[in-house]
KEBA-204821 format. One record per residue (C-alpha): residue in one letter; x, y, z; residue number from 1. Coordinates in steps of 0.05 Angstrom, whole numbers, always signed. Example, Ala and Ser with C-alpha at 12.3 -4.5 7.8 and 13.67 -1.06 7.14 Angstrom:
REC;type;u;v;w;seq
REC;A;+246;-90;+156;1
REC;S;+273;-21;+143;2
END
This chain:
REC;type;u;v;w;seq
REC;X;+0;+0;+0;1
REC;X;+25;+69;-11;2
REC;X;+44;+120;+38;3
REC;X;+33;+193;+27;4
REC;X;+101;+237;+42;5
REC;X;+93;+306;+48;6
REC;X;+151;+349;+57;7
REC;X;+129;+425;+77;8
REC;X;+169;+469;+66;9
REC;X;+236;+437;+34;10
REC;X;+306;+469;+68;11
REC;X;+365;+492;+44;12
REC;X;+326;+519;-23;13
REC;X;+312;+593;-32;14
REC;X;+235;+610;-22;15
REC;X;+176;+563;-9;16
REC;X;+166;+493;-33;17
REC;X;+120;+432;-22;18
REC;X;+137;+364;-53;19
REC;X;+82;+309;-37;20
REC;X;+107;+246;-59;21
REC;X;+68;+176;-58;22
REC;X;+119;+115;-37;23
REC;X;+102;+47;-57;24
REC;X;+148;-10;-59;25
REC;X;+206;+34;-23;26
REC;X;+202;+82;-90;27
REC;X;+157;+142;-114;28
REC;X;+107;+125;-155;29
REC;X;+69;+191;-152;30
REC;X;+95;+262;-142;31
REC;X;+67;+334;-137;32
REC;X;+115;+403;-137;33
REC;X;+79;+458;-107;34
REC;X;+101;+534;-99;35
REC;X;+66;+566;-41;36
REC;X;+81;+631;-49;37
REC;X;+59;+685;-105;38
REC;X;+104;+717;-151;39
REC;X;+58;+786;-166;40
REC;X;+117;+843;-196;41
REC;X;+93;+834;-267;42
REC;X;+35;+863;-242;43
REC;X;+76;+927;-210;44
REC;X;+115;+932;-271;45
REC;X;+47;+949;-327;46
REC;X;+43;+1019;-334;47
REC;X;+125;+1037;-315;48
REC;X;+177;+1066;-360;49
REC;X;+211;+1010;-381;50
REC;X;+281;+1042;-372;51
REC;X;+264;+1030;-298;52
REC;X;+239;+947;-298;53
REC;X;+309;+928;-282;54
REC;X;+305;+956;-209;55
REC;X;+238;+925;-196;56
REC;X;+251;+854;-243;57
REC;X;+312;+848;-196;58
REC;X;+268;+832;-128;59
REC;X;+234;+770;-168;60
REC;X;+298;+738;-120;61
REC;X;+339;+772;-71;62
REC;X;+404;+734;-87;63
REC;X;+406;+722;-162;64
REC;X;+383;+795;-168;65
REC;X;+441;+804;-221;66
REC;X;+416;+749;-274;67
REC;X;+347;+789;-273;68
REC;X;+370;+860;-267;69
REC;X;+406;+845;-343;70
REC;X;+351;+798;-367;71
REC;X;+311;+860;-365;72
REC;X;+344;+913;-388;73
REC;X;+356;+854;-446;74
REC;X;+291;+852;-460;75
REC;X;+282;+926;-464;76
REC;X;+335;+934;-514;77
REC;X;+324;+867;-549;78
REC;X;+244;+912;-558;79
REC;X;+286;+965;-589;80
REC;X;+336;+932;-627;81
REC;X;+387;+979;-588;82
REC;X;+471;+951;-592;83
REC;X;+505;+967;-529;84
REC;X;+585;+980;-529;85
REC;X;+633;+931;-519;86
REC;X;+649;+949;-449;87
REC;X;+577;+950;-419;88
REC;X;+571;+872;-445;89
REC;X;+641;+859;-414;90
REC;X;+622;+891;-341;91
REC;X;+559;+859;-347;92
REC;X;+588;+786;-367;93
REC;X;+636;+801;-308;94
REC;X;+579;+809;-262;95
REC;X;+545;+748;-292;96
REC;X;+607;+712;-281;97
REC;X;+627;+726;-211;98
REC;X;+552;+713;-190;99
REC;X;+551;+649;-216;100
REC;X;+620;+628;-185;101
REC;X;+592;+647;-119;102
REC;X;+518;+611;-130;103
REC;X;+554;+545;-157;104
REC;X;+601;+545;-100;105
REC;X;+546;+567;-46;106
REC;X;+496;+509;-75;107
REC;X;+552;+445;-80;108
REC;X;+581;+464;-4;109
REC;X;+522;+499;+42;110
REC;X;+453;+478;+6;111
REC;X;+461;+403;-18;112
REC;X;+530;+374;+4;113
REC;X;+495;+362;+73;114
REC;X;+445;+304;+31;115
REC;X;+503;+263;+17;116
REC;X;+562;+285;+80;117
REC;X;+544;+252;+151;118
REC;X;+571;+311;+188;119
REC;X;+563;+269;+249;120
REC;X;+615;+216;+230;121
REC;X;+678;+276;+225;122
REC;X;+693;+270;+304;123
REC;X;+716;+193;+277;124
REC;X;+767;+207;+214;125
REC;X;+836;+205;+218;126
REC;X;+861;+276;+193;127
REC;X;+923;+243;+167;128
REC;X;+887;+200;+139;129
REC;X;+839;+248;+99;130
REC;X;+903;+293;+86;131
REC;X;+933;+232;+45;132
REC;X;+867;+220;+13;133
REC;X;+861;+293;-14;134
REC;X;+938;+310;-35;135
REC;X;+924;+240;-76;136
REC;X;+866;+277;-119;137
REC;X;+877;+353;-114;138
REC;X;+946;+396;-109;139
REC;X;+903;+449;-63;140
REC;X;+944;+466;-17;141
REC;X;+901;+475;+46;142
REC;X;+884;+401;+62;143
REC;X;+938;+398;+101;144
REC;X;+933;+342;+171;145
REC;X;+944;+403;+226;146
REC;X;+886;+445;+193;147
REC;X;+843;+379;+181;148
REC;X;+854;+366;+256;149
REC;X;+825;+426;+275;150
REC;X;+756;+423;+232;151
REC;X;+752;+363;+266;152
REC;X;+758;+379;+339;153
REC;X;+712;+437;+323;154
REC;X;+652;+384;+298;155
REC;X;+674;+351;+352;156
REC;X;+649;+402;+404;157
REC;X;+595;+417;+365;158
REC;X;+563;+337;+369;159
REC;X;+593;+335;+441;160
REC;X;+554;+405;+455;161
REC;X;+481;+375;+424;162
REC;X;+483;+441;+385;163
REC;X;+495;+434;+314;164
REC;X;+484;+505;+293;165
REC;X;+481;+507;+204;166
REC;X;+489;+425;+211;167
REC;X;+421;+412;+259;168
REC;X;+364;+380;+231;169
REC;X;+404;+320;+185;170
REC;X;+379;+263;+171;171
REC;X;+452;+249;+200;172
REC;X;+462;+158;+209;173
REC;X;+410;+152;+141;174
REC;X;+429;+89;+108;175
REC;X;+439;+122;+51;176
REC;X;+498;+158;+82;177
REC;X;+561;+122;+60;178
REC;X;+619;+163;+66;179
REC;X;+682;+142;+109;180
REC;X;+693;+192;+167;181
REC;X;+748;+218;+127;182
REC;X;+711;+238;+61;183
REC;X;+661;+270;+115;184
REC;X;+716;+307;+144;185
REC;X;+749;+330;+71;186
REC;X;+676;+353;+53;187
REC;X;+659;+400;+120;188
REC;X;+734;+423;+116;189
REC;X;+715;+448;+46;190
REC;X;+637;+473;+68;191
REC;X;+676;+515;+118;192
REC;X;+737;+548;+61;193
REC;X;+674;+550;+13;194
REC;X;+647;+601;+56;195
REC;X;+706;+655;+49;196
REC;X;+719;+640;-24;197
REC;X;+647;+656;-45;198
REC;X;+650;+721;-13;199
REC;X;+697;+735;-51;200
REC;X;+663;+724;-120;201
REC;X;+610;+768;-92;202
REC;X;+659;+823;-76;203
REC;X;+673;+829;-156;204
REC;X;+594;+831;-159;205
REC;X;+588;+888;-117;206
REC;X;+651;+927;-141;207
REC;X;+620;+931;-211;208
REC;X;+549;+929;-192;209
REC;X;+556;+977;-134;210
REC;X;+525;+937;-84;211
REC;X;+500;+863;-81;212
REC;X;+447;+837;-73;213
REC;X;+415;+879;-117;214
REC;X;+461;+906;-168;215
REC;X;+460;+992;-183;216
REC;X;+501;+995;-245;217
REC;X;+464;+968;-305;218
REC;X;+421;+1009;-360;219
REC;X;+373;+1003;-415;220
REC;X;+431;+1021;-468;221
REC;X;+488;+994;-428;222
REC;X;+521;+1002;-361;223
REC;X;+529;+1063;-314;224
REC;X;+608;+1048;-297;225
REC;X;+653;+1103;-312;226
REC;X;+712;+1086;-342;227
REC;X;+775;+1136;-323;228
REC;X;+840;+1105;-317;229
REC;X;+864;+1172;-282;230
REC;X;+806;+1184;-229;231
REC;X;+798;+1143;-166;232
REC;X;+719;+1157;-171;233
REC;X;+710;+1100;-230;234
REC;X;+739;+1044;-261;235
REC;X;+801;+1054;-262;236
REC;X;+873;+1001;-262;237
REC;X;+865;+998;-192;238
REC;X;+794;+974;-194;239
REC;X;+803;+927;-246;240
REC;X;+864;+892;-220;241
REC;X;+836;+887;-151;242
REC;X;+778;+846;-186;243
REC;X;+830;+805;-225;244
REC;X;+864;+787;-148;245
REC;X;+799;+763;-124;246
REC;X;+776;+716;-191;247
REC;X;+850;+691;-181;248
REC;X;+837;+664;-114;249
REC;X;+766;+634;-133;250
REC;X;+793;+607;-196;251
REC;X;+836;+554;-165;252
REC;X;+788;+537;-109;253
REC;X;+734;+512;-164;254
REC;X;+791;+480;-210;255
REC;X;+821;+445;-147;256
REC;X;+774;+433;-93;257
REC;X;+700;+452;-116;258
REC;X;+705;+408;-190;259
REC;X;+753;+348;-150;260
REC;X;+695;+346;-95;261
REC;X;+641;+341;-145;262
REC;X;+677;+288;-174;263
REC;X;+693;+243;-118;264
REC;X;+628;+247;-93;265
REC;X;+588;+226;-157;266
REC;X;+639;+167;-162;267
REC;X;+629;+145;-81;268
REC;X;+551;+146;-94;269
REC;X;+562;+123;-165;270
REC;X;+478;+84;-160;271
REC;X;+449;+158;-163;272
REC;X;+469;+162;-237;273
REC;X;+406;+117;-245;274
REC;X;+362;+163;-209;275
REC;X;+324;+233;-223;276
REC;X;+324;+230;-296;277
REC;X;+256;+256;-310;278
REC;X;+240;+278;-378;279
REC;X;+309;+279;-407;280
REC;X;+298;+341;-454;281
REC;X;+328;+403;-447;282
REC;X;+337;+471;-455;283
REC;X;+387;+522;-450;284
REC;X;+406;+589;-482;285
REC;X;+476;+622;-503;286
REC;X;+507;+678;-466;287
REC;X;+572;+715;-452;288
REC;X;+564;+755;-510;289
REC;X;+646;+772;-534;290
REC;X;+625;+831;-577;291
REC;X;+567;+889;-576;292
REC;X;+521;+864;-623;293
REC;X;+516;+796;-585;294
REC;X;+533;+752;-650;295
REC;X;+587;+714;-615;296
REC;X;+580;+668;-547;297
REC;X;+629;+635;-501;298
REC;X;+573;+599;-466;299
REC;X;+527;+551;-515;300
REC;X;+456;+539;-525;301
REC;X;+399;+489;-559;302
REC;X;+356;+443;-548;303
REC;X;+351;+371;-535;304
REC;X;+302;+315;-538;305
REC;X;+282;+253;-498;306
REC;X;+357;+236;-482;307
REC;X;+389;+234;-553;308
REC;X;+445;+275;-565;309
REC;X;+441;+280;-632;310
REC;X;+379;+309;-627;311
REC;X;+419;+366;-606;312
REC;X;+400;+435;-642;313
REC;X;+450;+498;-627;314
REC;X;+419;+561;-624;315
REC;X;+464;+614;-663;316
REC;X;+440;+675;-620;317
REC;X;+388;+704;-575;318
REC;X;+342;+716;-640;319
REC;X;+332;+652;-645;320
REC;X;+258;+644;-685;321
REC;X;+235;+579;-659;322
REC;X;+252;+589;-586;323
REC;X;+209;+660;-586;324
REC;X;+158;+619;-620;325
REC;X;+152;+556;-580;326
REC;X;+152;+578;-497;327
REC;X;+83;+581;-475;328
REC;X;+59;+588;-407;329
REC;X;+6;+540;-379;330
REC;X;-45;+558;-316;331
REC;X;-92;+491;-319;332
REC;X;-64;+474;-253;333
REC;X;-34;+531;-224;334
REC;X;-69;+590;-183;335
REC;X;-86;+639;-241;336
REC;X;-137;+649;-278;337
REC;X;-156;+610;-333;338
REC;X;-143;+548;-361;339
REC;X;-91;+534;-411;340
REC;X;-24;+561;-443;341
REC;X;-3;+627;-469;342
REC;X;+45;+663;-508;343
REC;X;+91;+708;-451;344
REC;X;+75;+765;-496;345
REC;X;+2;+748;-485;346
REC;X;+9;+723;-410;347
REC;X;-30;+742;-354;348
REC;X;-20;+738;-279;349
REC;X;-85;+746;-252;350
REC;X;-89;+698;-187;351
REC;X;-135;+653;-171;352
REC;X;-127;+612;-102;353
REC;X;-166;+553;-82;354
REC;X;-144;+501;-36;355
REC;X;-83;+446;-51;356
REC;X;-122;+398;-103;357
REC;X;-84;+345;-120;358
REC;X;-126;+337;-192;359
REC;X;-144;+412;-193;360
REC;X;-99;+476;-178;361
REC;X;-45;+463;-131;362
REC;X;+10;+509;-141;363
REC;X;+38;+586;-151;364
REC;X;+94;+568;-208;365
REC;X;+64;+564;-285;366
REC;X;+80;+509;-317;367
REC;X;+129;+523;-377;368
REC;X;+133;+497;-444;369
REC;X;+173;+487;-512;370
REC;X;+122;+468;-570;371
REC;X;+74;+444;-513;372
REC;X;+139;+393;-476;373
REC;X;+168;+400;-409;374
REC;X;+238;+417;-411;375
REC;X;+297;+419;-360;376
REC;X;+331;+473;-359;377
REC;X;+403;+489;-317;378
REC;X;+476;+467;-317;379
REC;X;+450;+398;-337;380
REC;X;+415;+422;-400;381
REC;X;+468;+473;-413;382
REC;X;+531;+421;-407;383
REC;X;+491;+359;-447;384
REC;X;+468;+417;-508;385
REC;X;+540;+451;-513;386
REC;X;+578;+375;-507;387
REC;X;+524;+347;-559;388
REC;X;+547;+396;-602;389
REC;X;+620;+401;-598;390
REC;X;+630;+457;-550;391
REC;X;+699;+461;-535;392
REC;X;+707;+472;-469;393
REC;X;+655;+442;-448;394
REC;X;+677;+385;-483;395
REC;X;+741;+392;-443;396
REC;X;+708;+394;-374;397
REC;X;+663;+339;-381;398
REC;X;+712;+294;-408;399
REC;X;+760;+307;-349;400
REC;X;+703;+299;-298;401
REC;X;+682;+226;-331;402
REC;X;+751;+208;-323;403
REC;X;+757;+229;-260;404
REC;X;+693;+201;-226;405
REC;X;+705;+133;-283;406
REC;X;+769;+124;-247;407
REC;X;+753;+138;-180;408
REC;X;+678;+93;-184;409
REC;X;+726;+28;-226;410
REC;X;+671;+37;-279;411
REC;X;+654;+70;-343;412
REC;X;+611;+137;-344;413
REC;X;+585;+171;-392;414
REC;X;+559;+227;-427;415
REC;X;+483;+193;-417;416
REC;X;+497;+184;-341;417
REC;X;+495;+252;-333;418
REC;X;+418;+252;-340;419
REC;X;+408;+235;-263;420
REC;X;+412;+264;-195;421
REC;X;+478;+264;-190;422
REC;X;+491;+285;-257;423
REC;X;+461;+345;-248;424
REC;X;+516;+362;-183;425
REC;X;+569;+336;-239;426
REC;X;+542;+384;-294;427
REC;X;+538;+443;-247;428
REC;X;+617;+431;-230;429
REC;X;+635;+428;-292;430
REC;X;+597;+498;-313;431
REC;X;+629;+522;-250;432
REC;X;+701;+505;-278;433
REC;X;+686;+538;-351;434
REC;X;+653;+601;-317;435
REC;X;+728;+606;-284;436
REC;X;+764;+599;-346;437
REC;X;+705;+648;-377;438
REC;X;+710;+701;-315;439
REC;X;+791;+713;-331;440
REC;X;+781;+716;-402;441
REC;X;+726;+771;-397;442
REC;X;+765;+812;-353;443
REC;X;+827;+808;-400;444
REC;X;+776;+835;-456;445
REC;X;+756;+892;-414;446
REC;X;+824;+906;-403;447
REC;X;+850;+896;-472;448
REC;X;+795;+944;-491;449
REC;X;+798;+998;-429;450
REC;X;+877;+1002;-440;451
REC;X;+862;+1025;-510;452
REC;X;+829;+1075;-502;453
REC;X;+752;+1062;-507;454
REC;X;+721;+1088;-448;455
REC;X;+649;+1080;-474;456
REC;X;+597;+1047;-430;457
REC;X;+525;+1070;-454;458
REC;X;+483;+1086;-522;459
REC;X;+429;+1128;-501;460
REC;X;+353;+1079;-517;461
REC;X;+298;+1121;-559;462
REC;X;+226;+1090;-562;463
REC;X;+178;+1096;-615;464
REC;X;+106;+1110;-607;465
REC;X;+77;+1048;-624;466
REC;X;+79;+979;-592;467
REC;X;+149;+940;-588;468
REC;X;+161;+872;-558;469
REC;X;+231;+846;-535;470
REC;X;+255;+781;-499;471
REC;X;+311;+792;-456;472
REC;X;+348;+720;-443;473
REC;X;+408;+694;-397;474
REC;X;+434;+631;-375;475
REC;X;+429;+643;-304;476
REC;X;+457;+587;-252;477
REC;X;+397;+554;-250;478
REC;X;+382;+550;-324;479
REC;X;+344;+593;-379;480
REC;X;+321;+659;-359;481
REC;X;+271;+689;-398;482
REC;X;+238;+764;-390;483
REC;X;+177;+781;-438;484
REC;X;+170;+860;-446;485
REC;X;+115;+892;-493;486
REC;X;+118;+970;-492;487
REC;X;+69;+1018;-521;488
REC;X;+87;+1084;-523;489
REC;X;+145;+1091;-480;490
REC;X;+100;+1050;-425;491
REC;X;+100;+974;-403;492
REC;X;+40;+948;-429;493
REC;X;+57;+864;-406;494
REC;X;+114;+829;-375;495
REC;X;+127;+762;-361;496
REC;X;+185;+725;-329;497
REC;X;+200;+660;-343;498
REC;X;+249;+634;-296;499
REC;X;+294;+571;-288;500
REC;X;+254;+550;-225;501
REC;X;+187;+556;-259;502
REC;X;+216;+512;-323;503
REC;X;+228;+459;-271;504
REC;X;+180;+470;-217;505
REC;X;+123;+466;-261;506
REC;X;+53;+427;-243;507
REC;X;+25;+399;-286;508
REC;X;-1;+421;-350;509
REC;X;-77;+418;-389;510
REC;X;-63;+347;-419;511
REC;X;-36;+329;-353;512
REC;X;+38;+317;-373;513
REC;X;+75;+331;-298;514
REC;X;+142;+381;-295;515
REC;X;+216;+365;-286;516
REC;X;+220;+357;-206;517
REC;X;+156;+310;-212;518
REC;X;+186;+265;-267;519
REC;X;+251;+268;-239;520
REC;X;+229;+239;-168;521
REC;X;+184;+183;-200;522
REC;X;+222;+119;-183;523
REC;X;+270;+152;-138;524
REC;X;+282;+102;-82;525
REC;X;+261;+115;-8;526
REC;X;+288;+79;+42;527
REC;X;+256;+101;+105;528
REC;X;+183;+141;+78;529
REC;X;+189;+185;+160;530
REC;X;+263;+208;+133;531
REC;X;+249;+219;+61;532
REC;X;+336;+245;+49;533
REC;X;+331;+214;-15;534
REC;X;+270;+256;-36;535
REC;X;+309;+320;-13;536
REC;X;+376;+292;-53;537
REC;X;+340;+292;-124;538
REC;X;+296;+361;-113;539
REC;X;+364;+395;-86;540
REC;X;+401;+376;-153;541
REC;X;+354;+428;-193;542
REC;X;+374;+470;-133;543
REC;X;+304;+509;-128;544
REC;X;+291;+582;-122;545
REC;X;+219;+586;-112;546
REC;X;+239;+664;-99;547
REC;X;+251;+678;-164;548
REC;X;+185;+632;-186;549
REC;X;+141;+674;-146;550
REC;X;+125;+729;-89;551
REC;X;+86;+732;-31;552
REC;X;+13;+755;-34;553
REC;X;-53;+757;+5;554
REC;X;-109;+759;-36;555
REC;X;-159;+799;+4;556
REC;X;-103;+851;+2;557
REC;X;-85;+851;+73;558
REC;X;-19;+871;+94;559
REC;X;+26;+807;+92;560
REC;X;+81;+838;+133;561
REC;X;+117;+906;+153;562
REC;X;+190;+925;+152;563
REC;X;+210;+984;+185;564
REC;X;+271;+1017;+171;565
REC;X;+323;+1042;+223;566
END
């Protein structure tokens, strides 16, 4: 007989999420994803200047404000077929770049490594041990026994204290825990460096964006940075060298600990290759445009269907014809009006609650979809659509991982393995480690160009009087990032986001085909249905920002809550 599992809300995710699962046979059979808050700033946004979206788009998520600050002003300019100077999509790719070192880096260590590391065991290991085990896989040079010894003895007190501060609440002595004590230990010393090296990817964030979260710097036309080589008020050799110190510490952290971590832990829990799957078609986008016009990307982007690579088909640019024709937005069983999909130019986001119906309306997220087909997007889709079609680097970086975790499991695996729960963790190290190769080689073009002499950050936008539409697109961490703008005479007449979280997130849809998290959990094996770790292992792979999927709202229009400012 089945057993109903309901996990509300699911940790270590940003925002709100329910997953009900139903467990039969010690696997899911059934499985619902439901958003329980309300995403309502497409709403704010009708009626605005469009030069301003970017500062309200931005709070869909208050930490991947970056990817949907830019998406914006993307969309704007994509409306007004506007080319911005080199040097705006060079600042803005570094931007992009540094906040996607820091999300990759914060999800692996502090937001899913706890699903797979016992923290528990660490009092146990040897650190001589561990410190012979990691100078055997990775030249970093901070595994050293002394330092080892005293991340353990500070776990140690912890457990001995019955206070676990950030590690409380594991499903710590899970049989699917397998790690030695001294993997355990390698992994928490690295949770705890992970912690200073990500601030220092979002340092580079915040010295070009002028704060973070929530960036200051970017405009419809460009980017507000003043370049002046001679004034110590803008961009200047300082500035830019100080940015290339910091990327030259995280750079060797992801090359040597983050992508060696990744690796070793796919190959010790090799099994979870054959589970999370789902759909197996994907979608991603290019981006890292290396010139003005945006005809030339470091980062690739296609499509591919039902787990056949050479169904692989590159997209060229962001004016790609059959993407802008094919994403639709479905509401049959999500709480908004209507029932059906639209066309993001013709969306609407008009809420609707009910109660949780498992065969009616149960969730706040839309449900996404390419010519009426679920698709996965993120690092996953990204990685499988840019090695399907001969991506260079990402050729290089996914054949080094295979090796790697090949070696290190004493069997093959490949390309197709990657389609999984734990090729999803793989695929996200491996964009990490080409984002680090990326973030050096954009700041060497802004150099290149700055040194020259070009000091030109903005094109002032003009808007016509009739109606324009533009899609802005990125390839944020999480996967394809879409905003929808139509203006009409200088005003915001619709706007729709489609975000990476509501791509995989997504209920079910009018001919009841279910989204990406519930396809990817059908099958997924649960040991113990009252400590449902293996649930959380496959949902934290998409690692889920049901921020950016939606906002909090009260339907009767009273206050929800009150900040006050000091």
């Amino acid at each position: 007989m089945a057993t109903r599992v309901t996990i509300d809300p699911i940790t270590r995710i940003e925002g709100h999420l329910r997953i009900d699962v139903e467990v039969d046979a010690g696997a899911v059979s059934k499985a619902w994803a439901s958003c329980t808050m309300w995403r309502g700033i497409e709403k704010i946004l009708l009626g605005r200047d469009p030069r301003e979206a970017w500062l309200f788009a931005q709070r869909f998520c208050g930490v991947c404000t970056t990817v949907h600050a830019i998406a914006s002003v993307r969309a704007v300019e994509d409306a007004l077929a506007l080319e911005i100077p080199p040097n705006a999509q060079y600042i803005r790719n570094l931007v992009l770049l540094a906040h996607g070192l820091h999300d990759h880096i914060v999800h692996f260590y502090h937001l899913s490594a706890l699903d797979w590391v016992d923290v528990t065991t660490v009092p146990a290991a040897d650190p001589a041990k561990t410190a012979a085990l990691a100078e055997s896989v990775s030249p970093w040079p901070h595994n050293g026994r002394v330092a080892l010894a005293g991340v353990r003895d500070k776990v140690k007190a912890l457990v001995e204290s019955g206070q676990l501060g950030p590690f409380a609440h594991g499903y710590w002595g899970h049989p699917a825990m397998r790690l030695s004590p001294e993997v355990n230990l390698l992994a928490v010393s690295h949770y705890l460096q992970a912690i200073d090296v990500q601030r220092k990817a979002n340092q580079v964030v915040a010295m070009l964006g002028g704060k973070s979260p929530h960036i200051q710097n970017v405009a419809v036309g460009g980017v507000m940075n003043a370049v002046n080589l001679d004034s110590l008020a803008t961009l200047n050799v300082d500035r830019l060298w100080a940015m290339k110190d910091l990327l030259e510490e995280v750079v060797p952290f992801v090359h040597q600990v983050y992508f060696v971590d990744a690796c070793a832990i796919a190959a010790f829990y090799a099994d979870w290759f054959g589970h999370g799957a789902g759909h197996r078609s994907y979608l991603a986008v290019p981006d890292l445009p290396v010139d003005g016009p945006a005809t030339s990307f470091d980062l690739p982007g296609g499509t591919l269907f039902d787990g056949d690579l050479a169904t692989v088909r590159r997209m060229k640019d962001w004016k790609d014809a059959p993407l802008r024709k094919a994403v639709t937005e479905d509401v049959t069983h999500a709480w908004y009006r209507g029932k059906g999909a639209l066309h993001p130019f013709d969306g609407e986001t008009v809420p609707a609650l009910t109660d949780w119906e498992e065969g009616g309306k149960y969730s706040w997220v839309k449900a996404p979809r390419y010519d009426g087909r679920p698709m996965e997007v993120g690092p996953l889709a990204q990685v499988l659509v840019g090695y399907a079609s001969g991506d260079p680097l990402t050729k290089k970086w996914v054949d080094k991982a295979l090796e790697v975790v090949s070696g290190l499991a004493g069997r093959k695996v490949g390309p197709s393995d990657l389609m999984s729960t734990m090729g999803r963790h793989l695929a996200r190290a491996v964009r990490c480690a080409m984002l680090a190769e990326l973030a050096l080689k954009h700041w060497q073009l802004l150099a290149d160009n700055v040194l020259k002499g070009d000091a030109t950050t903005f094109v002032p936008p003009t808007f016509p009087k009739g109606e324009v539409s533009g899609l802005g697109l990125h390839e944020a961490p999480r996967g394809t990032l879409s905003h929808w703008a139509v203006v009409e005479a200088g005003r915001i007449k619709n706007y729709q986001a489609v975000v990476p979280t509501t791509w995989n997130a997504s209920p079910r849809d009018e001919k009841g085909a279910v989204g990406p998290y519930e396809a990817a959990l059908l099958a997924n094996p649960v040991a113990d249905a009252e400590r449902p770790l293996e649930v959380l292992r496959t949902v934290h792979s998409f690692d889920p920002c049901m921020a950016c999927a939606c906002h909090t709202f009260d339907a009767s229009g009273k206050p929800v809550a009150t900040v006050k400012v000091l």
